[in-house]
MIGU-503735 format. One record per residue: x, y, z of N, C-alpha, C in turn. Coordinates in pm, whole numbers, plus 50000, padded with zeros to 5 digits. Each point is the difference from the previous one (the first is absolute). Layout:
N
XYZXYZXYZ;...
// end
This chain:
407
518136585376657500924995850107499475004350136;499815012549978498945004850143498984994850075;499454990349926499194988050022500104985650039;501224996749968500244988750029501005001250170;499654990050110500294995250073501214992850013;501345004950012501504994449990499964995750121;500284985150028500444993650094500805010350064;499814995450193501255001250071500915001349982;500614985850002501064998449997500914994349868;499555006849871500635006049883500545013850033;499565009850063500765010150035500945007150119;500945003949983500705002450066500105005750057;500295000750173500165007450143499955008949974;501245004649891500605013450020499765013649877;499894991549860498855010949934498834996549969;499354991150054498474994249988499384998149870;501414999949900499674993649864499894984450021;499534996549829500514987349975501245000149979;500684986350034501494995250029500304995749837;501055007149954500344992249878500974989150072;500834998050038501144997750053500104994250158;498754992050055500114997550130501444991850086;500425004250097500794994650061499824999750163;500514989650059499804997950125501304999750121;499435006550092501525004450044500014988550139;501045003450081500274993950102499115000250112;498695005750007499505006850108498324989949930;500184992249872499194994149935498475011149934;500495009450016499165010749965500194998749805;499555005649912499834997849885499545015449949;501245007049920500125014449912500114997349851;499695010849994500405001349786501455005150041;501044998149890501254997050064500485012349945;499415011849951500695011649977499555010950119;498974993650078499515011250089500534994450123;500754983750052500805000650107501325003449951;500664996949921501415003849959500285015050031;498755006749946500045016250029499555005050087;499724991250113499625002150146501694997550076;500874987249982501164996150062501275007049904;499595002549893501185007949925500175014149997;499285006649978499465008749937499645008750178;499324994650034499175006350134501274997550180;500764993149950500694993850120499454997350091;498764990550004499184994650099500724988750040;499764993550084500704987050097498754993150050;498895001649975498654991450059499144997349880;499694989750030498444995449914499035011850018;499835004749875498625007850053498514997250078;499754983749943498964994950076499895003050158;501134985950006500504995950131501085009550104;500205009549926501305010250091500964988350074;500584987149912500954993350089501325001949874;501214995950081500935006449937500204990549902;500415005049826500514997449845500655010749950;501444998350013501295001549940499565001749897;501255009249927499525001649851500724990449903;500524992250098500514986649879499164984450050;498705005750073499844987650014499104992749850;500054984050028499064995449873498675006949950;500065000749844498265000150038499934991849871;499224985650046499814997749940498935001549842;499834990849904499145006649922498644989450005;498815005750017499084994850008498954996049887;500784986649924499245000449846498714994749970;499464986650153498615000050006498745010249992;500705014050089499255012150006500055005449867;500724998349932500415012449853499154991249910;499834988849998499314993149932498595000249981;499614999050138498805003650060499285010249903;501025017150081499455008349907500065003149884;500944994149897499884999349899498684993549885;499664986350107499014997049970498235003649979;500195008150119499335009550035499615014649884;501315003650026499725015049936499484996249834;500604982049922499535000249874498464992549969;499564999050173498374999849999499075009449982;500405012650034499545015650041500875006749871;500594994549897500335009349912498875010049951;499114990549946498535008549995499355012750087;500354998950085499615012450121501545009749984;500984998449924501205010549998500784996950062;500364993250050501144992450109501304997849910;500585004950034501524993049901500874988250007;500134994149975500844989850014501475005650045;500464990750122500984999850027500704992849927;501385007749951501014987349943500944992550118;500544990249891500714992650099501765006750049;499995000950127501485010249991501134995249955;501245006949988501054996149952500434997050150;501284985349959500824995850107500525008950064;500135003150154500785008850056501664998949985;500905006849988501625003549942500184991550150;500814995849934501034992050080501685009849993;500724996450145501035002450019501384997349854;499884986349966500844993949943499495006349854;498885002649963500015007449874500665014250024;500055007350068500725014350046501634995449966;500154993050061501494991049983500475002149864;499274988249971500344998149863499955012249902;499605010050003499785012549951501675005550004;499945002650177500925007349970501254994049956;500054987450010501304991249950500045004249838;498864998849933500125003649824500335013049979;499915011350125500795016749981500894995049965;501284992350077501075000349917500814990749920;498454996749900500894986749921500035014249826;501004997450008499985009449892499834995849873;499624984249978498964995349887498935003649994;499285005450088498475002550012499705014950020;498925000849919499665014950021499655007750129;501015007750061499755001650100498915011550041;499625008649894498795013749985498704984950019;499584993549894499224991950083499904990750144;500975000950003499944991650129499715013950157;500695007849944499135016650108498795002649949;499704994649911498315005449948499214990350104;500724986450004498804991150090499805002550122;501385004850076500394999450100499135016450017;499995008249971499265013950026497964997050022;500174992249879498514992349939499494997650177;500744995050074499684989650088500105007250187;501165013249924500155003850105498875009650060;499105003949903498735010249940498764991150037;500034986950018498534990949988499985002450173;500414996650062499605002450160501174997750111;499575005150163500795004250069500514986050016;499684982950041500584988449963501425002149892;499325000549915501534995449888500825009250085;499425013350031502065008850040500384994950145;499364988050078500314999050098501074990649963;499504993649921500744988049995501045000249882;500215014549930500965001849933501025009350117;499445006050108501115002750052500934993750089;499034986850012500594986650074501014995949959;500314997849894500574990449915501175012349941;500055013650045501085007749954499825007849847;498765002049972500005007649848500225011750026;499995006950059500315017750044501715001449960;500584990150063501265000650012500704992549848;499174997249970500474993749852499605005149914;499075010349993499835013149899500945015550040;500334995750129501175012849974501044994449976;500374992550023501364994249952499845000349818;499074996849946499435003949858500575011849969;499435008650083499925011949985501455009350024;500854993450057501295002050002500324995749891;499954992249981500604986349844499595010449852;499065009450029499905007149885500775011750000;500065002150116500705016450037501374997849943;500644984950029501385004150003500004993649840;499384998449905500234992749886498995014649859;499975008550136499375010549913498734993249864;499014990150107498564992249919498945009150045;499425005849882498645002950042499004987149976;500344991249938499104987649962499584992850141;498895000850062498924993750100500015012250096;500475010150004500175010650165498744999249995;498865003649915498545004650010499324991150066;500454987149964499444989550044500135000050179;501214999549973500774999750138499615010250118;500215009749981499365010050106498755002049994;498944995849928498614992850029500154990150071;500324992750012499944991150098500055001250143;501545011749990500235002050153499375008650062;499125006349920499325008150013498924995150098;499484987449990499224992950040500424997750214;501125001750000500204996450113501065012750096;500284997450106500375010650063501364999349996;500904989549982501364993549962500105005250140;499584995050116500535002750147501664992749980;500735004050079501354993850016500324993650052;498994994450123500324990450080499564989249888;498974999049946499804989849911500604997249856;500635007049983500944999049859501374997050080;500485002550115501234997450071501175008649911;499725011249961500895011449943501275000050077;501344997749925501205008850079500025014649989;500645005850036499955014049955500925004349893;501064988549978500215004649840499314996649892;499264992650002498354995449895499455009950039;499485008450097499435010449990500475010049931;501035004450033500585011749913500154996149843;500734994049979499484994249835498624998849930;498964998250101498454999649961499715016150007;500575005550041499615011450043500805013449844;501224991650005500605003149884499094996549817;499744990850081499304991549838498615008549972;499215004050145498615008849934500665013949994;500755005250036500635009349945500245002849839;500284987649978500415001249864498875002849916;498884990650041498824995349954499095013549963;500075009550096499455014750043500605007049882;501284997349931500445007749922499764994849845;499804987949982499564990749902498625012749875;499934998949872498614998249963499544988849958;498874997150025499524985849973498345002049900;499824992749925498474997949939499395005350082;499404991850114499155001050123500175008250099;501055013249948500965006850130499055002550120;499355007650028498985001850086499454990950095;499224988049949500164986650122501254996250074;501304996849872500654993850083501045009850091;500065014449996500485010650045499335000250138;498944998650007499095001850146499794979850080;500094992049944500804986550061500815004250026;501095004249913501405003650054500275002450127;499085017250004499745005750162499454988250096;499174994849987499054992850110501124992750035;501074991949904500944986650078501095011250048;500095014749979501225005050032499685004550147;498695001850009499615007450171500044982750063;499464989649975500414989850093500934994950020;501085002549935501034997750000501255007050109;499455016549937500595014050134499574997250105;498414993450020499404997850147500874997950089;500474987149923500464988050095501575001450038;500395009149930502035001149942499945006050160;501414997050061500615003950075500685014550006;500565004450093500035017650001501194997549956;500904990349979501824998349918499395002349877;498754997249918500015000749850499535009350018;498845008650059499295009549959500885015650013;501224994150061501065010950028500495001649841;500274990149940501044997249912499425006049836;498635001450049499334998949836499885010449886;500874997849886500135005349892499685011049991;500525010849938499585009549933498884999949878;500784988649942498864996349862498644995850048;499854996450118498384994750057499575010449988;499625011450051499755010150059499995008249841;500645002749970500175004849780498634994249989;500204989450015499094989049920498305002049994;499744994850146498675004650120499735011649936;500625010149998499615014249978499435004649842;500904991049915499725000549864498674993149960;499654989950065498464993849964499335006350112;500035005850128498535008550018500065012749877;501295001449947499585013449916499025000149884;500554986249937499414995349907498284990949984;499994997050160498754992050020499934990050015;499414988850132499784990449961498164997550101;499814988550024498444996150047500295007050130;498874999650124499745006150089501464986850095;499254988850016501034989650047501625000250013;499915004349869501655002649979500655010750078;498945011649972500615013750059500134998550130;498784993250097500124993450161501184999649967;500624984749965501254996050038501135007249963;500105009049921500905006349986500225010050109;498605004350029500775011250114500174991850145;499444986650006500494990750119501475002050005;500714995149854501544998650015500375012150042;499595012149961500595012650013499844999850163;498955002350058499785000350141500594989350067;500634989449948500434990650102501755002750013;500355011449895501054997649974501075015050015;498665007750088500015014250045501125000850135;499754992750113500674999550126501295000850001;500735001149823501745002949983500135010249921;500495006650103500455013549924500974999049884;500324991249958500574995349852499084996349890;499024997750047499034995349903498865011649971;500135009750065499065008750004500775014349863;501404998950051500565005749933499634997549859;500144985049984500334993849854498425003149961;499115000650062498425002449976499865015749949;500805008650070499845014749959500475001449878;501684997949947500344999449890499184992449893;499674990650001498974993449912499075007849941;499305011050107499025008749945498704996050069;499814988950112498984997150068498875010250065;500605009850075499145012250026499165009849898;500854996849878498865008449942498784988949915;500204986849963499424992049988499144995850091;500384995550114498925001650135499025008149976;500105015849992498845006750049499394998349831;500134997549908499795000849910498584984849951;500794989950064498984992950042498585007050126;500625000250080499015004550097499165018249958;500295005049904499245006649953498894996949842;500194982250013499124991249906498714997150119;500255005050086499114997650136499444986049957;501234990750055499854989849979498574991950141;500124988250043499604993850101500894999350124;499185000450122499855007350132501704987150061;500284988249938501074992450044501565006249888;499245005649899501825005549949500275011850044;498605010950075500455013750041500874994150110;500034989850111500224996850133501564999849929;500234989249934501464997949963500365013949891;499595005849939500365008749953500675015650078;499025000150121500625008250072500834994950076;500134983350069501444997550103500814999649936;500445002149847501034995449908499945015249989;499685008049997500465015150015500285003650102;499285000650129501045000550126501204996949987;500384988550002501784995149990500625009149950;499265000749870501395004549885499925021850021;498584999950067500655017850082500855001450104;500274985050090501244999650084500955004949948;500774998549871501045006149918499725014849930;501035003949999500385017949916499185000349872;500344988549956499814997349870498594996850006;499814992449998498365000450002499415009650028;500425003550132499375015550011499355005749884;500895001949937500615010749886499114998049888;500284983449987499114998349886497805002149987;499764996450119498744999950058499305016949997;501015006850062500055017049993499715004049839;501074996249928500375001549880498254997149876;499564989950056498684996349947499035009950040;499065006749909499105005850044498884995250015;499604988150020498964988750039500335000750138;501254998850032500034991350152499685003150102;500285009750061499085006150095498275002350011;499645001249873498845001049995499024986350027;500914990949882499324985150018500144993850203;500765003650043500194995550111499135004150115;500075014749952498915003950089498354994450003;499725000849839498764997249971499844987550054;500964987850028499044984550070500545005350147;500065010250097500084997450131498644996750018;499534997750114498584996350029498964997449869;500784992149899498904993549895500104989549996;501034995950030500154986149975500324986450109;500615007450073500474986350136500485005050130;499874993350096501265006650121501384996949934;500324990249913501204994449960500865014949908;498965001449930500185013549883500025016250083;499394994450115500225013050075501295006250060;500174984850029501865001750123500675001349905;500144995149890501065001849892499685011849893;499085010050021499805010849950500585008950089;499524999650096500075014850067501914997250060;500514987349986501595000350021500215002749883;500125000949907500465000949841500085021250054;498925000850051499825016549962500835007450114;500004988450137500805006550051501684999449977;500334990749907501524999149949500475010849912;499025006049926500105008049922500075013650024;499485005850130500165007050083501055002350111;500284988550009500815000850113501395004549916;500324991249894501295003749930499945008249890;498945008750008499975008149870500655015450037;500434997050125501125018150029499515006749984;498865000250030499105017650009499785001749834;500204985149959499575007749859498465007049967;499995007049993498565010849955499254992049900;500114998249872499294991649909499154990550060;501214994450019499194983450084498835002450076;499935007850116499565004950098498425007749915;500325005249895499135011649904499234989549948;500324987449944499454989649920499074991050077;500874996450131498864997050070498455006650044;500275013950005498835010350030499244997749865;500605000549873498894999749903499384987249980;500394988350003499474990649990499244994550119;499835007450080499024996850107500854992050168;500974993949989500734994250067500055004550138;500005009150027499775008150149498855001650048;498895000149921498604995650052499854986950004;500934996549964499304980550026500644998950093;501685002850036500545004450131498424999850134;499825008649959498585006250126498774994050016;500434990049877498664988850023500164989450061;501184997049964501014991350085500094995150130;499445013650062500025003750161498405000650030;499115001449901498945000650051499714982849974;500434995049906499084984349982500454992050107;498934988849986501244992950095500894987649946;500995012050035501394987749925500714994450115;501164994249970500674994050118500935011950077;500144998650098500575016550104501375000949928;500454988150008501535003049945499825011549847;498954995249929500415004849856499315020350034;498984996750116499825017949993500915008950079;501174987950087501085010850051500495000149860;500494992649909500645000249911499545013849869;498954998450023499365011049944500315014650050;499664998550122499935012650076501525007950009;501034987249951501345008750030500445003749903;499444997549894500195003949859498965017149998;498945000650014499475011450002500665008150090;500544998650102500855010650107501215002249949;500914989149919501205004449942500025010949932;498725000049917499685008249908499035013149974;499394998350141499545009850059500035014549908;501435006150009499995012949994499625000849787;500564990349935499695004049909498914998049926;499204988450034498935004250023498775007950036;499545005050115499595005750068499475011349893;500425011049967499375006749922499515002149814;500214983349989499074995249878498615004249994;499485004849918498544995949948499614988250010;500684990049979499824985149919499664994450192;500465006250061499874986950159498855013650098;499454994350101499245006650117501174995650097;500755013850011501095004850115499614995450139;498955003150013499255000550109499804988350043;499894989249931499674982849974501554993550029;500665008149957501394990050042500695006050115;499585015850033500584996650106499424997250142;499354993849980498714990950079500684991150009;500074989749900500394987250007501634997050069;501135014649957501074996150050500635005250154;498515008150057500405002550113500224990350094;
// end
């Protein structure tokens, strides 16, 4: 193959392969049609790459079968030199087949687990089919599914089903959600979270992914309102485990759903704080420490949390250990976590003692030497002066070093 001389214009602009699949767009330029689709879908480009003139991501492209022919012809001249034959592609999905799909969900003559097998099949082949399944309203017709099972207590297709939605972001402007379909959807993966299933594990972490796009988008009237059992729930599958994806979205909902001191509550009772650090002492990746520690901030706003975080003998330690390891993000929400704990711990001695052994007051002092943002080394600095006196004649700190820094 290294040898042979591939025409021009058999290959394409944009990965300088041969084109299985040529198509020609509005700008009369000519791509393999998985490397512009994933330039206008996928990439959110608005220009021809050639030409830099403007193509929409719904404009035509047509399909170019003189060219596909061409190289087909071609590549089964050069089979001999290793060239592969291109096959001939499958028809691109049409709108009205999406249709018709979801019209057979609810003919209840027809098997409806196959008819989510095709519809998943399709939603998985490329960023095209989910454009044009979210055109036509399939997001919104698999949660409504997905309600339809909740309230008829069906596990028969959920797997199917939240694979699918999995596939897409279920934005709300495009599903046109009321907010009592929300809360019922919101009710229904609730349920789902509590479910065991064959496949528990996949469809437990779908679950999460449609439950954080879903919280994204909810209004602060629902996110006020939301269950006790959510929050049970969330807490019971990070205990138990699910993929990295899942756990994201789970602590998305948690963090999106922090800003009410009702919900933070319902997060403490659940048992979230000691699960939190419990994850984050799996020293997970550098995007769940970020949410792992703003979802602990909140919930040390409360007594209770407090209490529980204190109560862990991980927590202080793990917190300290990612200040300056991991982010400015992990920083501001470390060194506030330590100063909440301080501030309302009443001269408690322990606290104060625990921090000295686990190093926490020297990272305090590093705090002030790195360069962090000013806000976080006053923040620092007023935490070492609060604490000044009981400190100060540790072994464990250089006296001399802090009271440097808090003069």
């Amino acid at each position: 193959m290294e040898d042979i001389e591939v025409p021009e214009y058999f290959t394409c602009p944009i990965s300088l392969q041969i084109m299985k699949d040529p198509v020609t767009a509005i700008t009369g330029i000519t791509y393999d049609r998985e490397s512009i689709e994933h330039w206008l879908f996928k990439g959110k480009n608005s220009t021809c790459p050639v030409t830099q003139q403007p193509l929409p991501p719904d404009s035509d492209l047509t399909p170019n079968h003189t060219l596909r022919r061409l190289i087909q012809a071609w590549c089964i001249e050069n089979a001999a030199f290793g060239v592969d034959r291109v096959p001939t592609p499958k028809t691109p999905l049409n709108k009205f087949h999406i249709i018709k799909l979801i019209k057979d969900l609810w003919r209840p003559q027809l098997d409806q687990i196959q008819t989510l097998r095709k519809l998943e099949v399709l939603a998985a082949e490329n960023e095209r089919n989910r454009k044009y399944m979210t055109e036509v309203g399939l997001p919104k017709a698999i949660l409504e599914f997905l309600v339809t099972c909740f309230e008829r207590k069906s596990l028969a297709g959920l797997e199917e089903a939240l694979s699918i939605l999995h596939f897409f972001g279920v934005p709300s402007g495009e599903t046109k959600l009321v907010q009592v379909e929300i809360e019922k959807i919101i009710e229904a993966l609730t349920w789902v979270l509590g479910q065991e299933m064959e496949n528990d594990f996949a469809v437990k972490s779908h679950a999460m992914i449609v439950l954080k796009s879903i919280v994204s988008t909810a209004s602060s009237t629902i996110l006020e309102r939301l269950k006790p059992g959510l929050f049970q729930k969330i807490i019971s599958v990070l205990r138990v485990g699910i993929n990295k994806q899942g756990i994201n979205a789970a602590l998305h909902v948690l963090l999106d759903a922090c800003p009410w001191g009702r919900n933070r509550v319902l997060m403490v009772q659940s048992g979230a704080v000691f699960e939190l650090i419990e994850l984050e002492l799996s020293a997970p990746e550098r995007r769940i420490t970020e949410l792992v520690l703003g979802i602990l901030y909140h919930l040390c706003c409360c007594a209770d949390g407090r209490e529980q975080f204190l109560n862990h003998k991980g927590g202080v330690a793990v917190v300290t250990k990612r200040i300056l390891r991991v982010s400015p993000a992990s920083d501001d929400r470390g060194i506030l976590i330590l100063s909440l704990i301080t501030k309302f711990s009443g001269g408690n001695n322990s606290v104060l003692q625990e921090m000295l052994k686990v190093g926490a007051v020297m990272k305090l002092c590093k705090v002030l030497l790195a360069d962090s943002a000013v806000y976080l080394k006053n923040k620092a600095r007023e935490i070492l002066k609060s604490h000044y006196e009981e400190w100060k004649d540790s072994p464990c700190v250089n006296s001399s070093l802090i009271s440097e820094f808090i003069i």
